[in-house]
C-alpha atoms as one frame of an Amber mdcrd trajectory, in Angstrom:
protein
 188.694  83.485 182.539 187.979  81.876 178.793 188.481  78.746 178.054 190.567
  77.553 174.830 187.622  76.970 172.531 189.630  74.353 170.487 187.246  71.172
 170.142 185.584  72.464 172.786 181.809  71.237 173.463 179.011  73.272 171.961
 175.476  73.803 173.670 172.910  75.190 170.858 170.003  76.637 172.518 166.762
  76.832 169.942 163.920  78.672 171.185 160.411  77.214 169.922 156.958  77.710
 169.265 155.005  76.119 166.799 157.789  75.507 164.360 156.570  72.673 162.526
 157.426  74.244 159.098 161.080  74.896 159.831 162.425  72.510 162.913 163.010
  69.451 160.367 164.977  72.025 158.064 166.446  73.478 160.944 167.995  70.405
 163.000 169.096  68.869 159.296 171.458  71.258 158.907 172.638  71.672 162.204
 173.206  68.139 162.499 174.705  67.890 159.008 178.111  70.377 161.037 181.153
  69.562 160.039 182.199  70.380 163.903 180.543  67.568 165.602 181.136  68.535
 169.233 177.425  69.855 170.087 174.275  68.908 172.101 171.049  70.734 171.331
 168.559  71.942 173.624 164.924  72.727 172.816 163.106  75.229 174.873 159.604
  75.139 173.819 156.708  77.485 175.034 153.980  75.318 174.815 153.920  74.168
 170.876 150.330  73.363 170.129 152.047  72.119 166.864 153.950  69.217 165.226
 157.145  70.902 166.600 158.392  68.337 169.390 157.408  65.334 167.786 159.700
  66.314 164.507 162.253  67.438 166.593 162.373  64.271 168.448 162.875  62.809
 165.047 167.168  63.961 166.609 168.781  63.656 169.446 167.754  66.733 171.394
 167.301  67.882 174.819 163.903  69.397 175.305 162.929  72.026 177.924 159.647
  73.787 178.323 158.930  77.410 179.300 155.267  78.511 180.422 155.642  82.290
 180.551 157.910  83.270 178.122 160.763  85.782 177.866 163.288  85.525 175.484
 165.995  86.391 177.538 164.702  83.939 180.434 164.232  80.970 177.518 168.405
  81.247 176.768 169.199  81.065 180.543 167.024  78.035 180.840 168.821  76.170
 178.210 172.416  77.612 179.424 171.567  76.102 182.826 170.994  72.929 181.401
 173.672  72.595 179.148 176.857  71.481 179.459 179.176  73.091 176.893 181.984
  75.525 177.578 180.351  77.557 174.237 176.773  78.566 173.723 175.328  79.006
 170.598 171.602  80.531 169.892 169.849  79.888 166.964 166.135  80.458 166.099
 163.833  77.273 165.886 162.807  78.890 161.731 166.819  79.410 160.488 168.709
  77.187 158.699 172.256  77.334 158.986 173.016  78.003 155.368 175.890  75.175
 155.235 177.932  72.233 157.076 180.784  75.103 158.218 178.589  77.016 159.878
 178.978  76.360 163.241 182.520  76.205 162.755 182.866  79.379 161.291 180.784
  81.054 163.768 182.345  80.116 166.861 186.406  80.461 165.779 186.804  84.259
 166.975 185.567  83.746 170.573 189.190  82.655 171.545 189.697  85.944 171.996
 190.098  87.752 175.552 188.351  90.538 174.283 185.205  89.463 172.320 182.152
  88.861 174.357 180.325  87.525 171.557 179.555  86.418 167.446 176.725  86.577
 166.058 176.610  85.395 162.419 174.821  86.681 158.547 171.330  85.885 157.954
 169.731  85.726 154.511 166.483  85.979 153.004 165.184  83.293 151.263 164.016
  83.371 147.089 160.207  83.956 148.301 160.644  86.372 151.613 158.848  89.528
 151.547 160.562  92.602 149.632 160.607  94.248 152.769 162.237  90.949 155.030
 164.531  91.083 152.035 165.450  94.829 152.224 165.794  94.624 155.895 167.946
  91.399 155.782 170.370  92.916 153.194 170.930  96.627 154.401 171.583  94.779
 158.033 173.252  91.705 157.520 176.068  93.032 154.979 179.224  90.880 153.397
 182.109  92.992 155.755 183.188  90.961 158.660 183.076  94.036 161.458 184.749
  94.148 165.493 181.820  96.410 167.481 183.619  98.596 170.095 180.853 101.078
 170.087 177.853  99.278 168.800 176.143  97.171 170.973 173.709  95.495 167.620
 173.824  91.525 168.541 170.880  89.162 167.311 170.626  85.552 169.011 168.885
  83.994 166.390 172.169  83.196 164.691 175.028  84.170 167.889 177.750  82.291
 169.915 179.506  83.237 173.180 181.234  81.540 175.866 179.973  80.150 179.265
 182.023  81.940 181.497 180.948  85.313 180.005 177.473  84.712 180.160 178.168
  84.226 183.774 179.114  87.773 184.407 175.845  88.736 181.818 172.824  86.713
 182.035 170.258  87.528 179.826 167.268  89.955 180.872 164.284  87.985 181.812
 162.249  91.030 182.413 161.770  92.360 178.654 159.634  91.037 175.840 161.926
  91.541 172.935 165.525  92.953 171.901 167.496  90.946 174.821 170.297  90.270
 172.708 170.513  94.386 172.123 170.113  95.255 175.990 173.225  92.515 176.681
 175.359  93.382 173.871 175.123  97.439 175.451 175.916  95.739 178.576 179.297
  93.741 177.530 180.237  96.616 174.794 179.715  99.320 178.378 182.182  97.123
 180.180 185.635  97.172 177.381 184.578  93.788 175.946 183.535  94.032 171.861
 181.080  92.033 169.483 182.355  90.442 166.143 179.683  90.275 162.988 181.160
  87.039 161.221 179.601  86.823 157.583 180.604  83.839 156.728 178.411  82.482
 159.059 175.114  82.586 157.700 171.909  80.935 158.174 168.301  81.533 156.053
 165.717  83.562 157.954 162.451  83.587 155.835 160.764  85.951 158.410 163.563
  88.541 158.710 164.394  90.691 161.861 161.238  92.769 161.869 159.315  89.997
 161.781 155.135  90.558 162.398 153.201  88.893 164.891 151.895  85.908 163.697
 148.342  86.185 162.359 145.872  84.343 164.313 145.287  80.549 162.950 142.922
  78.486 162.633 140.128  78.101 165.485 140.888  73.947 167.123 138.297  71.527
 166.515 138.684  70.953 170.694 135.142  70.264 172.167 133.151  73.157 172.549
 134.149  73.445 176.218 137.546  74.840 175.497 136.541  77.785 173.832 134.059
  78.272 176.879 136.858  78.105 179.961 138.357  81.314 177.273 135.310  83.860
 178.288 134.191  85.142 181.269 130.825  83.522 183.204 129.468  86.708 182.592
 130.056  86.386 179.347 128.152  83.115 178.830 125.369  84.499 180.884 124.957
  87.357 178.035 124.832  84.853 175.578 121.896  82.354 177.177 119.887  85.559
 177.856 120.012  87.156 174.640 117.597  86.421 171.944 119.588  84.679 169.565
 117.441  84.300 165.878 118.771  82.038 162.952 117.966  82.839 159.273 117.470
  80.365 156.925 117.368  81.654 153.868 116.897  79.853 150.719 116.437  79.571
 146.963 117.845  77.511 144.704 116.768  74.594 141.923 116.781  71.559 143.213
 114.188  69.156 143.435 111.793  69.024 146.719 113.984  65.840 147.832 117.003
  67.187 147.871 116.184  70.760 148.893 114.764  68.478 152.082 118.288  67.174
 152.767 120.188  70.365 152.483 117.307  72.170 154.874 117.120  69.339 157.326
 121.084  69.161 157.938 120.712  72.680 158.436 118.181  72.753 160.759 119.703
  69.971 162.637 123.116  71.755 162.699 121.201  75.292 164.418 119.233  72.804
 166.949 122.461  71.647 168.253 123.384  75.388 169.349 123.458  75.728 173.523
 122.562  79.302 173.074 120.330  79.264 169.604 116.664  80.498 170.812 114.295
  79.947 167.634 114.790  79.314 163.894 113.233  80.656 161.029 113.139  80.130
 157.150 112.810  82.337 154.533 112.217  80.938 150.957 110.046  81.778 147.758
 109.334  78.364 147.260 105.580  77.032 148.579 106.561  73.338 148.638 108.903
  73.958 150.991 106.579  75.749 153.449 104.427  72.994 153.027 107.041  70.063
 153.540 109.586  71.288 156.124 109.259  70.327 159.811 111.412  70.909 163.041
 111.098  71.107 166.767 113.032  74.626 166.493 111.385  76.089 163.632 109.277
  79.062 164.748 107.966  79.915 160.822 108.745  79.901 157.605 108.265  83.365
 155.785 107.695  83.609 152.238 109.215  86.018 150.721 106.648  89.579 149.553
 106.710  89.567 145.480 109.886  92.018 144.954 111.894  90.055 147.394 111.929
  86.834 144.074 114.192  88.721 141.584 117.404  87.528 140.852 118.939  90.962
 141.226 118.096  90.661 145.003 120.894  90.414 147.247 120.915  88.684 150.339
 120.762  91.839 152.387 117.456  92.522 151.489 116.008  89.095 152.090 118.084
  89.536 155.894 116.378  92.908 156.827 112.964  91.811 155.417 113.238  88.212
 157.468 114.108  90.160 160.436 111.373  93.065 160.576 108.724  89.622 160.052
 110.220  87.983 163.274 110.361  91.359 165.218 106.753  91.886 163.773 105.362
  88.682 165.586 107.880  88.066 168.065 109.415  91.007 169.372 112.919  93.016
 169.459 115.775  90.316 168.437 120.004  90.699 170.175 121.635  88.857 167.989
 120.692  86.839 164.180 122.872  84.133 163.093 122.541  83.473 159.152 122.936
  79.922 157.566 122.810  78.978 154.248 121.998  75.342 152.883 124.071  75.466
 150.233 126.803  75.443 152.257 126.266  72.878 154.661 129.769  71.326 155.631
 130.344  73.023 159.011 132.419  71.747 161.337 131.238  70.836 164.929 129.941
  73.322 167.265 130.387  76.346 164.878 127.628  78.260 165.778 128.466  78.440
 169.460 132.250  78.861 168.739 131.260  81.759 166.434 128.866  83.380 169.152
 131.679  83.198 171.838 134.232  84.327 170.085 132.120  87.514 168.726 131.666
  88.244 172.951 135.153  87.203 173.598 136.473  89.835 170.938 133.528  92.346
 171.533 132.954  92.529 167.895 130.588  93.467 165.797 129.774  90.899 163.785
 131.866  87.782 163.151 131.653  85.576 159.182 133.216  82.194 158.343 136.400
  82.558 156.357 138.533  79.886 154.496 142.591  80.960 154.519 143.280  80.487
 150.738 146.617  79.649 150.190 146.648  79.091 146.269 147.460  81.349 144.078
 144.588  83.927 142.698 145.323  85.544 139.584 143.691  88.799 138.496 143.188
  89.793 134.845 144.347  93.374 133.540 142.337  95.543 131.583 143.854  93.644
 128.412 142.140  90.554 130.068 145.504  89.330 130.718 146.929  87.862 133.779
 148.984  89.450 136.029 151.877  87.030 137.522 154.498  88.056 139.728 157.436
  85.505 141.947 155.283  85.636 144.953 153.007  83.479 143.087 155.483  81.128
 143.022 155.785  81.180 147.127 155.094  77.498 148.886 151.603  77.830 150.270
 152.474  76.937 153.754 155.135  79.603 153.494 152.638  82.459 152.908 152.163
  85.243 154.907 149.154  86.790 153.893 146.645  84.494 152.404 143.853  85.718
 150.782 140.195  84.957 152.953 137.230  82.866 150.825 133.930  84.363 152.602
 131.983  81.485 153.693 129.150  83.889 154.496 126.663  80.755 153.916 128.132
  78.944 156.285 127.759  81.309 158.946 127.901  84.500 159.575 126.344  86.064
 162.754 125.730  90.056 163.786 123.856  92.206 166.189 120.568  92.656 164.817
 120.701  96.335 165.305 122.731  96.170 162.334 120.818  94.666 160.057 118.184
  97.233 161.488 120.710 100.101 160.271 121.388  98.388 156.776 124.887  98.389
 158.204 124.901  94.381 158.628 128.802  93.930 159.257 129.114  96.709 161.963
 132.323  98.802 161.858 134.431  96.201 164.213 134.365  92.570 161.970 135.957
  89.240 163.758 136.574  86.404 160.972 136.267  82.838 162.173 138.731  80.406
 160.138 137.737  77.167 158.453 140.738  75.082 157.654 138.650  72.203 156.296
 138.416  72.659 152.314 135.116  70.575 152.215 133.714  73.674 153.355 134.281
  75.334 150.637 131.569  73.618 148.408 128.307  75.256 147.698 125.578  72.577
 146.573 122.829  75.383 144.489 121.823  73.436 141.555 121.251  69.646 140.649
 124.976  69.291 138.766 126.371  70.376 142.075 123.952  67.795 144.113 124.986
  65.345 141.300 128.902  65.826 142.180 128.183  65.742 145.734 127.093  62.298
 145.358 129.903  61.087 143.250 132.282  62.674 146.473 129.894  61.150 149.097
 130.559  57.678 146.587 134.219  58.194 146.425 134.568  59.065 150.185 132.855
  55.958 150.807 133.955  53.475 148.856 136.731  50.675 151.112
């Protein structure tokens, strides 16, 4: 039997993970209600984020889920709430104002309706096609479903006592709310779309996966417990050759400190077997020195233009090792110029190229800011996604950090194929990495940051 919903105590259940952008904006508004009756529970699969500690920031009841199913997240937080109504709303909407929750729960007085679920809007910078989808499903007609069982629980409401007689599926990965609202519609009770009750859903209802972020800085040892022993075993018996290859115009000092931090940065690889150099510059054959260093090749006479590309200077690096050391499995390739890597890269970058069975595998910053490209008027092109928050972004364009590393079967570079067909990118969030130090201005500025960074 329903209950008389009249001031009757609310349970909002907010599923989580990694949320960080949206819970602040999220619990705001729901604590900002106008109907103050409500508790809110959390259930978070395993945020690796900032999301619990904001959304401790309010009074919340948090949960966590291991292995998670949507429909078996909601019937964790019904069986710890204790509210006569249960509301569902997605840890990245935000209930669009301080009647919402009002508004959204007012029809369930009635016998009949097994459930509410409420508008949701794009924002100004969603996608054209999250806006599209939004608009052509989410219309302005309030509408009583006898027949159609469409319910979405990112923005729904229903009472405890019907959820009783229809839990949730905790069996399937996705469309729960669709599979219960068949159920209830199959057995004479009807859903109620309530307009008026709208929250803002950047991502829309046909949301994609989320792209893969940033590798952790975690010690080195996390990414190994990730791939099989077998795995590791490849790695510390195949020949594994860095490149070194370099040219620029610095002075002998300096070019010393770029080459040495590099060197010192492909000694600290576990599975890194010998290092080589290859340069067109004599004085640095002459004054270069490691433990690791197998040889330093200078570069044949047509290999000194400036219309070479790096390719070439690759390929002819690696038929001089093969030459005088044998058949290489795998070349790593690091340039000085580009020396801010973070920790462990190499070995990161070698596991995760096993771990995905790729190819090959290149450094990539996510660039968030805007790049504008010039028309064949030389004029820029600007459109409103340019105007898009950066952390709001879905698909950022990728900086190659190809200098910093990039690693590849050498069978590739035997095939003047170099990237393979099947290419893994490795994500640097750190912006220092960006800089490239090829000339005595940059080397200059580098020691103005080094200054700055310094300075108490």
């Amino acid at each position: 039997m329903k209950k008389n919903i009249k001031n009757a105590k609310v349970s909002i259940i907010i599923r989580v993970k990694n949320e960080e952008k949206w819970i602040t904006s999220c619990l705001r508004a729901v604590f900002s209600q106008t109907y103050k009756n409500f508790e809110v529970i959390l259930v978070d699969n395993n945020s690796s984020d900032n999301t619990i500690k904001k959304a401790k920031e309010f009074k919340v009841k948090i949960l966590n889920i291991n292995k998670f199913f949507p429909g078996k997240a909601i019937n964790l937080g019904i069986k710890n709430s204790s509210g006569d109504i249960i509301v569902c709303l997605s840890g990245h909407c935000i209930p669009k104002n301080n009647s919402w929750l009002k508004t959204l729960i007012k029809n369930l007085n009635k016998s009949n309706v097994a459930g509410v679920y409420g508008r949701q809007e794009p924002l100004s910078f969603s996608s054209p096609n999250d806006k599209r989808d939004l608009i052509l499903t989410f219309g302005l007609d309030k509408k009583i479903q006898k027949k159609d069982y469409f319910f979405h629980n990112a923005n729904s409401a229903f009472q405890k006592t019907i959820w009783k007689k229809f839990t949730f599926n905790e069996k399937i990965k996705n469309i729960e709310d669709r599979e219960w609202g068949k159920r209830v519609i199959n057995n004479g009770l009807q859903i109620i779309y309530e307009p008026n009750a709208s929250v803002y859903h950047y991502h829309g209802i046909h949301q994609n996966q989320k792209s893969e972020r940033a590798i952790s800085i975690a010690n080195i040892m996390d990414e190994i417990e990730g791939i099989s022993k077998n795995k590791l075993k490849n790695l510390n018996k195949s020949k594994i050759s860095t490149i070194i290859p370099y040219n620029s115009n610095l002075t002998l000092p300096q070019a010393k400190t770029l080459l040495n931090y590099t060197l010192m940065e492909a000694e600290n690889s576990q599975f890194n077997n010998k290092i080589f150099i290859s340069t067109n510059n004599d004085n640095i054959k002459e004054n270069i020195k490691s433990k690791s260093l197998k040889k330093i090749f200078l570069r044949p006479k047509f290999l000194k233009s400036d219309i070479v590309g790096i390719g070439d200077i690759i390929y002819n690096c690696l038929e001089s090792i093969e030459k005088k050391f044998g058949e290489q499995d795998i070349i790593v390739v690091m340039d000085p110029s580009q020396p801010f890597r973070p920790k462990n890269t190499i070995d990161k970058m070698l596991l995760k190229l096993k771990k995905t069975h790729s190819d090959s595998i290149i450094a990539v910053y996510p660039e968030a800011r805007n790049i504008f490209v010039t028309n064949k008027d030389n004029k820029i092109s600007i459109n409103e996604s340019n105007f898009i928050p950066r952390h709001f972004k879905k698909n950022l364009n990728l900086i190659s950090l190809f200098g910093l590393c990039f690693i590849t079967y050498a069978k590739y570079i035997r095939e003047n194929s170099y990237f393979g067909k099947n290419i893994a990118k490795y994500e640097i969030e750190s912006n220092i990495s960006n800089l490239q130090i090829r000339n005595k201005k940059d080397y200059s500025n580098l020691k103005k940051i080094s200054k700055l960074i310094n300075e108490k």
